[in-house]
KEKE-3310 file (N, C-alpha, C; in steps of 0.2 Angstrom, whole numbers, plus 5000, padded with zeros to 4 digits):
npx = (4732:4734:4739:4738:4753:4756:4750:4757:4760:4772:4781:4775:4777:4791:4794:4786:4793:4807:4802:4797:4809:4817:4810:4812:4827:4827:4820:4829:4841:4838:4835:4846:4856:4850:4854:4871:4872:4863:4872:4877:4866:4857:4857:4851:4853:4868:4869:4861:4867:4868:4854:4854:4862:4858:4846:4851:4849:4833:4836:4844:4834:4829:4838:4842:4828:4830:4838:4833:4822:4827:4836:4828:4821:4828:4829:4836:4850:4864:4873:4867:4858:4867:4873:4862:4856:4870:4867:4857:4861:4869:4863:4851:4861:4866:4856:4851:4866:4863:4854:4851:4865:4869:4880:4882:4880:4893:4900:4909:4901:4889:4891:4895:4883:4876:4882:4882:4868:4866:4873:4862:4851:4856:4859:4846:4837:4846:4845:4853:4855)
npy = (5046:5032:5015:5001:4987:4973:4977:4989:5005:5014:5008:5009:5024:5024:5017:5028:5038:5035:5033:5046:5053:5045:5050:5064:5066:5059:5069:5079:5076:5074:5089:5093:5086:5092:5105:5105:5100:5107:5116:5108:5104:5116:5133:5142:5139:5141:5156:5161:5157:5162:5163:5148:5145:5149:5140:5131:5134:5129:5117:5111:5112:5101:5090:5092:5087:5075:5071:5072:5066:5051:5048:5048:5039:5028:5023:5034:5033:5039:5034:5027:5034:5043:5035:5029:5041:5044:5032:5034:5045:5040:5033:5041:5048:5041:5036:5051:5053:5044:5047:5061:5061:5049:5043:5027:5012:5007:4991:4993:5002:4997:4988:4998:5002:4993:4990:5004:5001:4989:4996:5004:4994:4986:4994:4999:4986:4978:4972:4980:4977)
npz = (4857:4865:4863:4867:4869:4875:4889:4891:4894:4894:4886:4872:4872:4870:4858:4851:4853:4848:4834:4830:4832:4822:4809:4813:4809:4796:4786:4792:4785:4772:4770:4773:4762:4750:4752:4754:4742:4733:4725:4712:4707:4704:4698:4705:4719:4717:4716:4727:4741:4756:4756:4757:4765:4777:4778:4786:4799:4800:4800:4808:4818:4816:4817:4831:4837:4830:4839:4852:4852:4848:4859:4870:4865:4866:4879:4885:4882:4875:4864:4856:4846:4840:4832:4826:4819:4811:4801:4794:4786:4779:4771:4765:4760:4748:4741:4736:4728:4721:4713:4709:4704:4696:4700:4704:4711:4719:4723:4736:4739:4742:4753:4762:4765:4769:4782:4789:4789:4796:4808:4814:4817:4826:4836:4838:4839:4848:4864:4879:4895)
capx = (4729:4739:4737:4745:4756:4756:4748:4764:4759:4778:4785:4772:4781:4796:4793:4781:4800:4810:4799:4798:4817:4820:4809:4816:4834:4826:4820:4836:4845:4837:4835:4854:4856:4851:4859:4875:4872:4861:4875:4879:4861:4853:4862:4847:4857:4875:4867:4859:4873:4864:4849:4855:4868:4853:4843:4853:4843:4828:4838:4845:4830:4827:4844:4840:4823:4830:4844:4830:4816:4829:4838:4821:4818:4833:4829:4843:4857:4865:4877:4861:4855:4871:4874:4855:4858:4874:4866:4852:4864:4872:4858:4847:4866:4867:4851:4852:4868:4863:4846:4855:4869:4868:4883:4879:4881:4899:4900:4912:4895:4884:4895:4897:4876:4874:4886:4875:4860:4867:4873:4857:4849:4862:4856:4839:4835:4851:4843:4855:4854)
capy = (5039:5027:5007:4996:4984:4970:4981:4993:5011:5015:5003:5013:5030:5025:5017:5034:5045:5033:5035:5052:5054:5044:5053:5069:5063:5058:5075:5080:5075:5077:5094:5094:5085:5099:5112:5104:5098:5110:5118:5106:5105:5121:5140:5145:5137:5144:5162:5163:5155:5169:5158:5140:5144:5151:5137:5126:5136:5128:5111:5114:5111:5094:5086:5091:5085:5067:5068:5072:5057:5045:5047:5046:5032:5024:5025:5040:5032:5044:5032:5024:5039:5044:5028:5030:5049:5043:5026:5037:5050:5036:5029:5047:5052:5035:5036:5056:5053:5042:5048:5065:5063:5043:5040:5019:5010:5000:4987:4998:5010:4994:4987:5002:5005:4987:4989:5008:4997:4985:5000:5006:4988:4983:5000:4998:4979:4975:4976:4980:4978)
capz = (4857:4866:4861:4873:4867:4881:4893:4892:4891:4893:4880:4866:4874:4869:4853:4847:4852:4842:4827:4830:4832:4815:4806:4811:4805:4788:4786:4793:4780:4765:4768:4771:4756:4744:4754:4753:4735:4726:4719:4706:4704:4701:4697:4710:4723:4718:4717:4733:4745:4758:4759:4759:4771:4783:4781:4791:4806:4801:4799:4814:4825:4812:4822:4840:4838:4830:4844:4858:4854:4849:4867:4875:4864:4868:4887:4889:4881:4868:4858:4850:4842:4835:4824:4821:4813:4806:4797:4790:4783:4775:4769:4763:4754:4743:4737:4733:4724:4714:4708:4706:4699:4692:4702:4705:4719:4720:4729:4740:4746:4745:4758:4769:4765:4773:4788:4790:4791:4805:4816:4815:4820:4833:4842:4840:4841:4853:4874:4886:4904)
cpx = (4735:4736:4741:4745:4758:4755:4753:4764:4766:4781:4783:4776:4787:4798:4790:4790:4802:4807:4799:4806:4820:4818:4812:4822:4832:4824:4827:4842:4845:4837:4842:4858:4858:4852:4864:4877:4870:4865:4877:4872:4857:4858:4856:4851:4864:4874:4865:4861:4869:4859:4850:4857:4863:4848:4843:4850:4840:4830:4842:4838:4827:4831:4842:4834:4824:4834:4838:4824:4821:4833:4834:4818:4820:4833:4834:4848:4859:4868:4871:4857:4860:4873:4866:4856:4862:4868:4861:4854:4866:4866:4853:4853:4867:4862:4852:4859:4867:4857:4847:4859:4872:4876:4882:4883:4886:4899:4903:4906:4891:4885:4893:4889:4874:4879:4882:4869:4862:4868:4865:4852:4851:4859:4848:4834:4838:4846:4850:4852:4857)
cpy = (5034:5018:5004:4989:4978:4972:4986:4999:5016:5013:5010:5020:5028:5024:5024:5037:5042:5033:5042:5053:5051:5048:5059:5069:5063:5065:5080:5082:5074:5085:5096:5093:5090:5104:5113:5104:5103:5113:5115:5105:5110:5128:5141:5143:5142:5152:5166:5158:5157:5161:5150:5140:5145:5146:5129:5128:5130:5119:5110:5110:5103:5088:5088:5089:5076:5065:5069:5064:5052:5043:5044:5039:5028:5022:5029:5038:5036:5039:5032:5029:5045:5040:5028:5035:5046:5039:5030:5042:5047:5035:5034:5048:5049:5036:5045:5057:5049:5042:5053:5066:5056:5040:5032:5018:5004:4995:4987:5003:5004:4991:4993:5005:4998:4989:4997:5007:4992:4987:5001:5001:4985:4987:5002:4992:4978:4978:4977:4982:4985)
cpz = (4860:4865:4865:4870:4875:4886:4894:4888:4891:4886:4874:4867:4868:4860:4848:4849:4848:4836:4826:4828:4825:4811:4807:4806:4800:4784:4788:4787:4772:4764:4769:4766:4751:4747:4753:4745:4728:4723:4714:4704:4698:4701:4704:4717:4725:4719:4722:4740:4753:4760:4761:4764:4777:4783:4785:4800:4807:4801:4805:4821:4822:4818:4828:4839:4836:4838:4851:4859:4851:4856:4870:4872:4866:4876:4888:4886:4874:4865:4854:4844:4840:4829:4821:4815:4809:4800:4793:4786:4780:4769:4761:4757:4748:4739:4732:4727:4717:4711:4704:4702:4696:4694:4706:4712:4718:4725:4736:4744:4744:4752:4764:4770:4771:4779:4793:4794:4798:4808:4817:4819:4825:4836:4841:4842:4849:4859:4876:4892:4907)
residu = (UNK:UNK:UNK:UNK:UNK:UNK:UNK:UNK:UNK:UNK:UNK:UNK:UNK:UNK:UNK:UNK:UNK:UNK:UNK:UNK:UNK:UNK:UNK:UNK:UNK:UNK:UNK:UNK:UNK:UNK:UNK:UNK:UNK:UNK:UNK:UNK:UNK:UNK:UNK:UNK:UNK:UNK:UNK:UNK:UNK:UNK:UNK:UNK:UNK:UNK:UNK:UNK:UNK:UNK:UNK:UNK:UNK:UNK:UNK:UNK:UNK:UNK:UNK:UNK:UNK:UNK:UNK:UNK:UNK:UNK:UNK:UNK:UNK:UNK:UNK:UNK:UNK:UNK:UNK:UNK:UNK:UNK:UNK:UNK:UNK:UNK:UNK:UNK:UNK:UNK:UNK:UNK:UNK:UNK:UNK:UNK:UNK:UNK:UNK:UNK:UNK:UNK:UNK:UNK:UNK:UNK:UNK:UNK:UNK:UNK:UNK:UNK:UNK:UNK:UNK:UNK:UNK:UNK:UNK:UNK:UNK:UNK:UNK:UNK:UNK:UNK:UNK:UNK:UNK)
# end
């Protein structure tokens, strides 16, 4: 279904990749997350090494898929859909630590959660020519 937005059945393209392409990323990186982390979580993590290690495949196809519709969203430009990944890994890891392991939010990683969130807006708001 396409809905045109000013008459602009391109524009809707690009916005439906970029939505696509973050949501990958966010799936991205929570299942990275507990990849990297569930060791201090659960024993079921540190005992089968084996499996977590292999499911970076399937996380794997999470990240070419953010990095292919945020490019497309971005009309072709690859920085914009690297500070996007980044600011989203930032963002996905803050939250995870601190639900996890009750490490709080200093005003040292609200800073650098806020400066995250502006790349992410500079490269999705800002036009260039």
């Amino acid at each position: 279904m396409n809905v045109k937005v000013n008459g602009n059945k391109k524009y809707n393209m690009i916005i439906r990749d970029l939505l696509i392409g973050i949501a990958s990323f966010f799936v991205a990186h929570i299942i990275t997350f507990y990849q990297l982390n569930g060791q201090f979580l659960s024993k079921w993590f540190r005992d089968n090494e084996w499996i977590v290690a292999t499911s970076g495949i399937i996380i794997s196809f999470f990240y070419i898929w953010g990095t292919k519709y945020t490019v497309s969203g971005m009309g072709g430009e690859m920085w914009p859909s690297r500070f996007i990944g980044f600011g989203i890994g930032m963002i996905i890891y803050a939250i995870g630590v601190n639900f996890h392991f009750s490490e709080g939010l200093t005003s040292k990683t609200i800073v650098s959660l806020f400066l995250a969130l502006i790349l992410i807006c500079i490269q999705v708001l800002w036009k260039t020519t």
